[in-house]
KOLVEXPA-626070 format. One line per 5 residues: their letters; for each residue x, y, z of N, C-alpha, C. Coordinates in pm, 1 decimal, padded with zeros to 6 digits. Layout:
BEGIN
a = X,Y,Z,X,Y,Z,X,Y,Z; ... $
***
This chain:
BEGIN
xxxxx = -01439.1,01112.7,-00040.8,-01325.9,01021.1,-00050.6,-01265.0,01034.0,-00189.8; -01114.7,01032.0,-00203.2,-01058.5,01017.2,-00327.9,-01089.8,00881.1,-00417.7; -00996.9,00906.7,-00467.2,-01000.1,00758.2,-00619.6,-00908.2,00713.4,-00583.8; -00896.7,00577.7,-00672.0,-00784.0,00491.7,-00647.4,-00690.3,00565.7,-00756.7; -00525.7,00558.5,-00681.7,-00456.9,00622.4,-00758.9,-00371.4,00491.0,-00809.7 $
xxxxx = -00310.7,00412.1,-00785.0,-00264.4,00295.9,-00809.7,-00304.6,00154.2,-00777.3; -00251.0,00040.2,-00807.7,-00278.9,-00083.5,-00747.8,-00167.9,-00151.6,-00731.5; -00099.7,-00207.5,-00687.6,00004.3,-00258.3,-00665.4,00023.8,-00429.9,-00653.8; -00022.6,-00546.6,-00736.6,-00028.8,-00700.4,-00671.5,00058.8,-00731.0,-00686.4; 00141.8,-00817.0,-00544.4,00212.1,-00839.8,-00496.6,00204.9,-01012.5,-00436.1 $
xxxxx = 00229.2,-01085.0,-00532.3,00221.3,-01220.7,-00501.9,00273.4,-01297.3,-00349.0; 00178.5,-01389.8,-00332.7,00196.8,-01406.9,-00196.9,00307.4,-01521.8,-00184.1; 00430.3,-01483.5,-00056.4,00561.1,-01580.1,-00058.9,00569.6,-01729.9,00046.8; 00391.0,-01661.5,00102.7,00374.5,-01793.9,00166.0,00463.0,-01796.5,00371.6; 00544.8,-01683.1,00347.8,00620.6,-01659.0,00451.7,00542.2,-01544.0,00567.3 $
xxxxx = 00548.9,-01587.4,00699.9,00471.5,-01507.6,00734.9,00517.2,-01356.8,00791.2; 00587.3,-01334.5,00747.0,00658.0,-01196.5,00795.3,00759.0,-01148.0,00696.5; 00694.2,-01117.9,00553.6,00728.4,-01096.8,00436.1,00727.5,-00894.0,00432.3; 00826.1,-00807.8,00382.5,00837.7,-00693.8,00387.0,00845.4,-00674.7,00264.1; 00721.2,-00598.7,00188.2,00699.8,-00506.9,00090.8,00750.7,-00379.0,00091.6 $
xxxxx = 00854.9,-00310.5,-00037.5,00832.5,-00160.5,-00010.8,00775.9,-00095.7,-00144.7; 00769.7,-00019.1,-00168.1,00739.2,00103.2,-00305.8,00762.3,00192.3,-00312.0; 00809.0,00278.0,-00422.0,00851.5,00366.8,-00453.8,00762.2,00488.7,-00486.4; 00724.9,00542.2,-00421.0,00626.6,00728.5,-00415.7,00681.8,00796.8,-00463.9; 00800.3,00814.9,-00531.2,00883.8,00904.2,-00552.3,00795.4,01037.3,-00694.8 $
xxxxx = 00748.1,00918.0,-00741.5,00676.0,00974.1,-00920.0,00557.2,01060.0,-00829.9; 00477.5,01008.8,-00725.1,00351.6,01069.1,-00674.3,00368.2,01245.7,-00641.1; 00276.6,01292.8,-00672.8,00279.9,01419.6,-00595.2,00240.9,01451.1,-00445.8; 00294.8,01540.0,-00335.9,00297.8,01522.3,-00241.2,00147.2,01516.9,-00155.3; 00080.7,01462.5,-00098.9,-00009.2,01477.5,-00016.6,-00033.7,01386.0,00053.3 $
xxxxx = -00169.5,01304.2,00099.4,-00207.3,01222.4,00217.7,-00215.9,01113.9,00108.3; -00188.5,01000.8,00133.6,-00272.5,00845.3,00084.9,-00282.3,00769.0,00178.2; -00439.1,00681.7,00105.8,-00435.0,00570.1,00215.5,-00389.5,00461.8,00115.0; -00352.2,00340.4,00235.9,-00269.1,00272.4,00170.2,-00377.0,00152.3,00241.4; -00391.6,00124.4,00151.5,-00465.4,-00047.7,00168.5,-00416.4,-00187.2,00137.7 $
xxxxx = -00386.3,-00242.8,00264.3,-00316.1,-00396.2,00200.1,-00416.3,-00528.2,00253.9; -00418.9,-00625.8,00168.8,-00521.1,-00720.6,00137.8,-00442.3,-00844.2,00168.2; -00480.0,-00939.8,00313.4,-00395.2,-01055.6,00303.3,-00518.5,-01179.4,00330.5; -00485.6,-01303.8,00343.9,-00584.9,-01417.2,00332.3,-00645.4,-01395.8,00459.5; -00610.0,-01331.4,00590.6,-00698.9,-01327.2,00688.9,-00699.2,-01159.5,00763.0 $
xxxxx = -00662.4,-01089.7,00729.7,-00712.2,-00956.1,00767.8,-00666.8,-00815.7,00664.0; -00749.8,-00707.7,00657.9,-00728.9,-00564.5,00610.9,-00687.2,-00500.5,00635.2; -00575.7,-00399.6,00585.6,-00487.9,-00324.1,00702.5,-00469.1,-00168.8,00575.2; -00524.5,-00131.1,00680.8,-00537.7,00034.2,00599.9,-00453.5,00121.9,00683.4; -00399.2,00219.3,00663.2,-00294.0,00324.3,00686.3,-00290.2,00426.0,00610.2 $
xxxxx = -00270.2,00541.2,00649.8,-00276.7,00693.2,00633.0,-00069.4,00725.9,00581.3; -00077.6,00766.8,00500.4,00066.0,00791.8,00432.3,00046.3,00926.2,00406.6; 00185.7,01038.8,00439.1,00181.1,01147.3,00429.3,00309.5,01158.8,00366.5; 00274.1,01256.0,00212.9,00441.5,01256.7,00147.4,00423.3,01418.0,00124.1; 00535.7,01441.7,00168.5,00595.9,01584.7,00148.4,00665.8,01622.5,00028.3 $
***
């Protein structure tokens, strides 16, 4: 498994269908996983940048 390449905290708006984005642009191209952390579940995802 890789390292953590960033962290990103993102204060919570209390709203339940709140849309985060970020900018990859600086990253070099390959696979990341992307891990997001909320008060009741974990949600991991596979990101592919070309």
């Amino acid at each position: 498994m890789g390292q953590k390449f960033a962290q990103i905290d993102v204060p919570s708006s209390g709203l339940a269908s709140t849309i985060n984005t970020f900018d990859i642009s600086r990253y070099p191209a390959g696979m990341y996983v992307v891990r997001a952390v909320f008060d009741d579940r974990v949600v991991i995802k596979k990101v592919i940048k070309n």
